[in-house]
C-alpha positions as CSV (number, residue, x, y, z in Angstrom):
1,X,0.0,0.0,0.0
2,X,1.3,3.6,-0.6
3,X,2.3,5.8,2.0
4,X,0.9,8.8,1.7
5,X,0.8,11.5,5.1
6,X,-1.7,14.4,4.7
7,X,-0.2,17.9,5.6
8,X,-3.5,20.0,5.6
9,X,-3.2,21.4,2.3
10,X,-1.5,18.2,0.3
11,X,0.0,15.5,0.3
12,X,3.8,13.7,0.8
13,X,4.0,10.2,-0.6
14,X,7.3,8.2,-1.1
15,X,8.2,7.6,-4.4
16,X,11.4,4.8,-5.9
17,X,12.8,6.5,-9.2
18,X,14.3,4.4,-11.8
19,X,15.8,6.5,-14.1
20,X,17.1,5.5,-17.7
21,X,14.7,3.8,-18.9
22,X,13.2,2.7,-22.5
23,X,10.1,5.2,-21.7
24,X,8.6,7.3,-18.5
25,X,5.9,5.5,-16.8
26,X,4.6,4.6,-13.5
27,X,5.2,0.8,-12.8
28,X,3.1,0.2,-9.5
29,X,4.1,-0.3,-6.1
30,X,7.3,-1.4,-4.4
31,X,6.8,-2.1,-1.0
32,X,5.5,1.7,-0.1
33,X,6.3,3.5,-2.6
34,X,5.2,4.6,-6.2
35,X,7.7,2.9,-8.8
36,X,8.1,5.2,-11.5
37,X,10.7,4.8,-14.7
38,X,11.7,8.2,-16.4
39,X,14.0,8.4,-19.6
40,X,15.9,11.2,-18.2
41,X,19.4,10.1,-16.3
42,X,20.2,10.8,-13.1
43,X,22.8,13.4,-13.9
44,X,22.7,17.4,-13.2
45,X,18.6,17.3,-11.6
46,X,17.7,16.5,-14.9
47,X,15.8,12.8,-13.4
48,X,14.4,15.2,-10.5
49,X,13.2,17.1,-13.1
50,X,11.7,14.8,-15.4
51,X,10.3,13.3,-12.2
52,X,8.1,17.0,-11.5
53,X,6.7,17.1,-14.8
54,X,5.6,14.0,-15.3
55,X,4.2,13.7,-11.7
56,X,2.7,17.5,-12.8
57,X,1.4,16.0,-16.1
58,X,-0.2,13.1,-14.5
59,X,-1.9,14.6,-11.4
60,X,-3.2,17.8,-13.3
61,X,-1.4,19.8,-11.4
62,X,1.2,23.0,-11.9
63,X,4.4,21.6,-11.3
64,X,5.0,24.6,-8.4
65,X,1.8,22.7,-6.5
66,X,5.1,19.9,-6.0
67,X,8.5,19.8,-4.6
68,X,11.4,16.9,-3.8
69,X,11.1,17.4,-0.2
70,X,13.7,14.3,0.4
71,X,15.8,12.0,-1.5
72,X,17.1,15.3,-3.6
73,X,19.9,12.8,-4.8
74,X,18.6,9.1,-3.9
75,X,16.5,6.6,-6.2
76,X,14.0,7.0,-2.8
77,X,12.4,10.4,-2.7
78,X,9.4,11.7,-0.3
79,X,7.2,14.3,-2.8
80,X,5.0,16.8,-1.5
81,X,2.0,17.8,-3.5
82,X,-0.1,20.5,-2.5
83,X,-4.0,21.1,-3.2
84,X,-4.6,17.5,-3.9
85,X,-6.7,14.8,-1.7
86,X,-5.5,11.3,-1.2
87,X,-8.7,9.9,-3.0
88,X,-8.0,12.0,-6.3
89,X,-4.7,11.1,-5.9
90,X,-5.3,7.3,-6.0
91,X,-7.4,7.6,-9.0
92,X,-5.0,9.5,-10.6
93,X,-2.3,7.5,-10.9
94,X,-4.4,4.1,-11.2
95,X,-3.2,2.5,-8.1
């Protein structure tokens, strides 16, 4: 099951990054935390970055409603998400 803590206004759920791959896409769980695969390499922020804007793409959110808040350099990252309710985050990712 996912981890997910509500702040008040959002959301911080754990995320495992796997960046590198053949093609961005979210893989399912791993143990409590979203799996997700992104293209982009792990060099310069670019994965972090990649990681924002397809999280931003695929919750319909503006990617300053989300931040790394842990894991800045680490396949294991806590992101926060703000103006979002677990529910519609659930059903937004298909988990």
């Amino acid at each position: 099951m996912l981890s997910i803590r509500d702040t008040g206004d959002g959301l911080i759920f754990k995320v495992l990054l796997q960046p590198r791959s053949s093609r961005n896409q979210i893989v399912g769980l791993k143990a409590d935390a979203l799996k997700i695969k992104l293209t982009a390499p792990p060099v310069d922020g670019k994965a972090n970055k990649a990681l924002l804007d397809f999280l931003a793409k695929k919750l319909g959110v503006s990617k300053s409603q989300l931040q790394i808040i842990a894991g800045h350099t680490s396949r294991k990252k806590q992101i926060e998400v703000q103006g979002i309710k677990k529910e519609a985050l659930l059903s937004l990712l298909n988990i």
